[in-house]
Every structure is written in structure tokens, then in C-alpha cells.
C-alpha positions as CSV (number, residue, x, y, z in Angstrom):
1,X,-21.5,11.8,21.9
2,X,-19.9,8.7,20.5
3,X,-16.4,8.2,20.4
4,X,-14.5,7.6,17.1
5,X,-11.2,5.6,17.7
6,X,-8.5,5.9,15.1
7,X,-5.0,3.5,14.9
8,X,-2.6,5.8,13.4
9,X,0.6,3.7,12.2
10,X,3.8,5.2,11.0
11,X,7.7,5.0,12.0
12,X,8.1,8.8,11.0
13,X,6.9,9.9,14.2
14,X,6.7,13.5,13.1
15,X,4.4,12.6,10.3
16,X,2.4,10.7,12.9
17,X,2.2,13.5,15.1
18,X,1.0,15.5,12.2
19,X,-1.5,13.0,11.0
20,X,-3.1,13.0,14.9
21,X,-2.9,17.0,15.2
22,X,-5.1,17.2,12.2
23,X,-7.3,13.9,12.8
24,X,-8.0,14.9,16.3
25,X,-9.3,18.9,15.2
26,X,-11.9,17.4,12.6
27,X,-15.6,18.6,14.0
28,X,-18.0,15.5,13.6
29,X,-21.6,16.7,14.5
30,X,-22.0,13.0,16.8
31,X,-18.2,12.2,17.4
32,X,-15.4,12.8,19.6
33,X,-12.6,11.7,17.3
34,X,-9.8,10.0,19.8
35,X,-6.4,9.0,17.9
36,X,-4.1,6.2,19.1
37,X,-0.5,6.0,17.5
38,X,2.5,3.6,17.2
39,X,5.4,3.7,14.9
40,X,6.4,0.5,14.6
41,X,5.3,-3.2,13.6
42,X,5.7,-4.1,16.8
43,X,3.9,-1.9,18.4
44,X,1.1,-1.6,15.8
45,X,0.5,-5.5,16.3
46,X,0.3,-5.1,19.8
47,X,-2.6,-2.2,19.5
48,X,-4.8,-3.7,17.2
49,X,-4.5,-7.2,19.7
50,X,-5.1,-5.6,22.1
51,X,-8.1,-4.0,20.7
52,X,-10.1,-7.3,20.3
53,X,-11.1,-7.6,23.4
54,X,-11.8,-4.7,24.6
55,X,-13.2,-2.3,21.7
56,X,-12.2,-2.1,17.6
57,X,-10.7,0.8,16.1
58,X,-13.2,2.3,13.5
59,X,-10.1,3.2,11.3
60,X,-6.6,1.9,11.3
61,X,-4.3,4.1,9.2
62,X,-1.3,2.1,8.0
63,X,2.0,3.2,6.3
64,X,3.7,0.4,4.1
65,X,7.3,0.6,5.1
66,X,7.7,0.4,8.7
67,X,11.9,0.4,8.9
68,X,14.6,2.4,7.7
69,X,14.7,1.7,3.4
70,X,18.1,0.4,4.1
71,X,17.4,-1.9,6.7
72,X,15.7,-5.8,6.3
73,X,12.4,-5.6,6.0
74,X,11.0,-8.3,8.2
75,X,7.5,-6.9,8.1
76,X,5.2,-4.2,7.1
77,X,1.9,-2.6,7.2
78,X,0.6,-5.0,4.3
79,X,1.2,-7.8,6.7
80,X,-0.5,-5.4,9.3
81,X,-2.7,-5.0,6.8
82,X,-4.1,-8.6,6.9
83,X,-3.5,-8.9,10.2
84,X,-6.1,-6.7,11.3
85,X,-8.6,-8.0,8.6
86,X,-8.6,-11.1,10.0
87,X,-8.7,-10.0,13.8
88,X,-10.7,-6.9,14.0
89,X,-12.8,-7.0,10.4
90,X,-15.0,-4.2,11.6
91,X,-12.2,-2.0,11.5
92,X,-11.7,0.3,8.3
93,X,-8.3,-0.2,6.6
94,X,-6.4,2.9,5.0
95,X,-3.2,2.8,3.8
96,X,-1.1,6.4,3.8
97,X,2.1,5.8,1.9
98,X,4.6,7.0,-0.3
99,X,4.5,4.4,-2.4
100,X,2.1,5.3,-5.8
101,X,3.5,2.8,-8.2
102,X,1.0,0.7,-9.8
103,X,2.7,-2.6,-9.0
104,X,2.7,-2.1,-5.0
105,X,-1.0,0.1,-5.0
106,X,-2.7,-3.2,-7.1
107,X,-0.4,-5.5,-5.0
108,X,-2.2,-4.3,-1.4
109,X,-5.7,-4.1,-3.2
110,X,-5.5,-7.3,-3.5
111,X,-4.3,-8.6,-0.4
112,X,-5.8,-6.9,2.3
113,X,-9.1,-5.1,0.0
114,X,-8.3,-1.9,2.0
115,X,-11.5,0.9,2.7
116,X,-8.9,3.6,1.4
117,X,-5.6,4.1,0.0
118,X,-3.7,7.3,0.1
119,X,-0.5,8.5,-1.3
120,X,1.4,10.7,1.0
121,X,3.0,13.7,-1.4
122,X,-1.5,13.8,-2.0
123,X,-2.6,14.3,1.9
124,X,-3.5,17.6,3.1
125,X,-6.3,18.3,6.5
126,X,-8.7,18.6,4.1
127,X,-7.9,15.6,2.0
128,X,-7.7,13.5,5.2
129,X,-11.0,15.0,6.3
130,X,-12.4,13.6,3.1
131,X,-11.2,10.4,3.3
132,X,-12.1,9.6,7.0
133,X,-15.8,11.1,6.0
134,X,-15.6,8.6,2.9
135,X,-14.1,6.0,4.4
136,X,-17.2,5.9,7.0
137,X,-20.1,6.1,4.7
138,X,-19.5,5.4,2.0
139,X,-15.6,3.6,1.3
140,X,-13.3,3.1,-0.4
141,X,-11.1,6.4,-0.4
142,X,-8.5,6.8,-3.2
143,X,-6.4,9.7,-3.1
144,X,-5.7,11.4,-6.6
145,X,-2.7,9.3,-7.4
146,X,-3.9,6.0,-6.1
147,X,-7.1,6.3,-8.3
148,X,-4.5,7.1,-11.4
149,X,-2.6,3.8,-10.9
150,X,-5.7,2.1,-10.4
151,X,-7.3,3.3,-13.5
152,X,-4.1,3.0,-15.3
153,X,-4.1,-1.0,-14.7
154,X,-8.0,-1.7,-15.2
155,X,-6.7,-0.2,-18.5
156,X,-4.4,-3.1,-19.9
157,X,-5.2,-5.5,-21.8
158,X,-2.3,-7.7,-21.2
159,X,-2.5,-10.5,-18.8
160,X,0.4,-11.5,-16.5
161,X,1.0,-13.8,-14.0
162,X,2.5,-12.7,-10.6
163,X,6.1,-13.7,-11.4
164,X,5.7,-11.8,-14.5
165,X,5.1,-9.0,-12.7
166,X,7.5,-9.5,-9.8
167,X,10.4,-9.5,-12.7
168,X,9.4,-6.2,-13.7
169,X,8.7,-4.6,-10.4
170,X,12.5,-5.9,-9.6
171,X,13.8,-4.8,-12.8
172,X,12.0,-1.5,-12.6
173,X,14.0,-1.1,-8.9
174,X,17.5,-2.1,-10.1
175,X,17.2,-5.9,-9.4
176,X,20.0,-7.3,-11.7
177,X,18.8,-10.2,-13.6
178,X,21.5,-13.0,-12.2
179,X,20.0,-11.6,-8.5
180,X,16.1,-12.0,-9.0
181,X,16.5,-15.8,-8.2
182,X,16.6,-14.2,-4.6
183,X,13.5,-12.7,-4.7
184,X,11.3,-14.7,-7.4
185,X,11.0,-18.6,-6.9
186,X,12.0,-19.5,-10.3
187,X,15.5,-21.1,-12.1
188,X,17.5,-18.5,-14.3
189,X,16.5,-20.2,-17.1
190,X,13.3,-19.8,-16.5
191,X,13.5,-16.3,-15.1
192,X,15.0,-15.6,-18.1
193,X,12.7,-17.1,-20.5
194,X,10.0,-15.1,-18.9
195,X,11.9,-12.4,-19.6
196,X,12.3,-12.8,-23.0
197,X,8.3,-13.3,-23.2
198,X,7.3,-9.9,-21.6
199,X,9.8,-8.3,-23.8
200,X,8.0,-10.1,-27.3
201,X,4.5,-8.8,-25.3
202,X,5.7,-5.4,-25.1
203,X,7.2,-5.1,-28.0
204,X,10.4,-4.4,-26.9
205,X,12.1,-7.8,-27.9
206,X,15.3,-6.1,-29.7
207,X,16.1,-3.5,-26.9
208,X,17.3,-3.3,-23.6
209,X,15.9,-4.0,-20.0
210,X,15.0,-0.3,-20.0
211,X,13.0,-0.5,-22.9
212,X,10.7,-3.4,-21.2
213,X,10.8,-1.5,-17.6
214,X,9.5,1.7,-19.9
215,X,6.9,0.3,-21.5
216,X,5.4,-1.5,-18.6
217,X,5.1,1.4,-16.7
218,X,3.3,3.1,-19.5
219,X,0.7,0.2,-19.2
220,X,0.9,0.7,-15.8
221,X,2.4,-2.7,-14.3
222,X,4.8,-0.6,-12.8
């Protein structure tokens, strides 16, 4: 009987727990189904190294945020993400995060081309059944709400560049204008020319920044 590996990455170590407890009891007709776990960057880096030379994980799960939301950010499971694309390409990629807005979910798809994505408040044993089964013959995996926010954006007709959208995902997050200099690499004039363009796009050009966060996440850049 074969042997299945599985990376499972998460820093909620209960939810990690959980996701091996129900991984580990799937019945596979020609597998044994063995799951690894860390729950941090750090540690997650050091696995999937370590698995080059020796053997590749079939599937590496991988949350987004892997800190506290109110500490720095020095890495996450995107740049895990395309880490292990580049070291272990074999490997299947799956994202399990809480994170379903459109802006992040098209953001990942784009960087790392993951085999699956799957948004947490969607996972249940048989939904992670699915996806493993999926993501093994036939990938990629999207979980009801990721497939919504990627349907949502193959939907609009608008075209924006990545700044364009990083000023709304920052807006949309409470970003004040004067502070997005800090996390765009734009002046404030033009930062604020650009945002005087998505608000003519749309439509929204005589209301507030609320308006122009609403309306792009009807069109699903948000």
C-alpha cells in the first residue's frame, strides 16, 4: 500500500489537530494517508526543505496568516506558497483560510497557481475529503466561497492595475488615505489621482470613500 504524505500548515494548532484527525481517518482503497504538521513559517519552511531530499509531500495544506492579526507580518503561507512551488513542484498546493475576499483569493491565484483553495467557515470531513480526492485527480479544488469570488471577478469588465487595486483593498480595510503611501509605492498626489479615477470608473465620483469600497466589492475587486 502506498503512502500518501500530507504538510498540514496552520498556527491555530487546534484547527491543525482537527484538520490531521479527519485527514488521517479518510479510507483510500491504495493509500495509507500519513499527515505531517507545523504551525508556524518557520517551521513549515523547515519541512518542505527538508522534504527535497528525501521524499515530496503529495499535498501541502497552507493557511494564509501565520501570526497573531495584531502582530507584524514578516511572512505567510503565500510566501510558503511559492516557496514550495519552486522547491518541491510535484507537491499539490491548497490553501485553507479564512480569508474569502476576492482581492486576496485572486491575489494567491496568481502568485503561487495553487491545486485548491479553500475557505475555512466552508470545510467540513466531507468537504476536505472531496478536495484531497480532487486535488489528486483531477485539481484544482475550490471550496463554495472561493469559486463565488472567482466567478465574481472573471465577471468584470473593468480593468485595473495592481495599485488600483491595492488602494481599494486598503481602503476596503480602513487604510486612511494620507497612510497608504506606507503600503503602495506611489506619491499622494498620485495616490490620490488614482483615486479619483476609480471613483469616475465606478461611478461613485460625488460620494464618499464608502461609496467606491461598496461598489468594488459588488464587482468583486474586494
Amino acid at each position: 500500500m502506498k503512502t500518501l504524505r500530507i504538510l498540514a500548515i496552520d498556527d491555530h494548532e487546534m484547527t491543525m489537530l482537527g484538520y490531521k484527525f479527519i485527514l488521517e481517518r479518510i479510507v483510500f482503497d491504495d493509500y495509507n494517508i500519513l499527515v505531517d504538521t507545523a504551525n508556524s513559517f518557520e517551521q513549515g519552511k523547515a519541512k518542505i526543505e527538508d522534504s527535497v531530499s528525501s521524499f515530496n509531500y503529495d499535498i501541502i495544506f497552507l493557511d494564509i496568516q501565520l501570526f497573531p492579526p495584531n502582530e507584524d507580518q514578516p511572512h505567510n503561507g503565500e510566501d510558503l506558497g511559492i516557496l514550495a512551488r519552486n522547491l518541491v513542484p510535484s507537491s499539490k498546493i491548497v490553501f485553507m483560510s479564512s480569508f474569502s475576499d476576492n482581492y486576496r483569493i485572486n491575489s494567491i491565484l496568481k502568485s503561487v497557481d495553487p491545486d485548491g483553495y479553500l475557505v475555512k467557515t466552508d470545510i467540513d470531513p466531507k468537504t476536505l475529503e472531496q478536495a484531497v480526492r480532487t486535488v489528486l485527480k483531477e485539481p484544482p479544488y475550490y471550496s463554495p466561497k472561493a469559486l463565488g469570488a472567482i466567478r465574481k471577478k472573471m465577471a468584470n469588465d473593468l480593468s485595473l492595475d495592481e495599485n488600483d487595486k491595492k488602494i481599494l483593498y486598503h481602503l476596503s480595510i480602513g487604510t486612511k488615505t494620507k497612510d497608504l503611501e506606507n503600503h503602495i509605492k506611489l506619491s499622494s498626489s498620485s495616490i490620490e489621482n488614482r483615486k479619483r479615477h476609480l471613483k469616475t470608473l465606478f461611478g461613485t465620483e460625488k460620494e464618499n470613500d464608502l461609496a467606491l469600497i461598496v461598489a468594488a466589492k459588488n464587482r468583486g475587486f474586494i
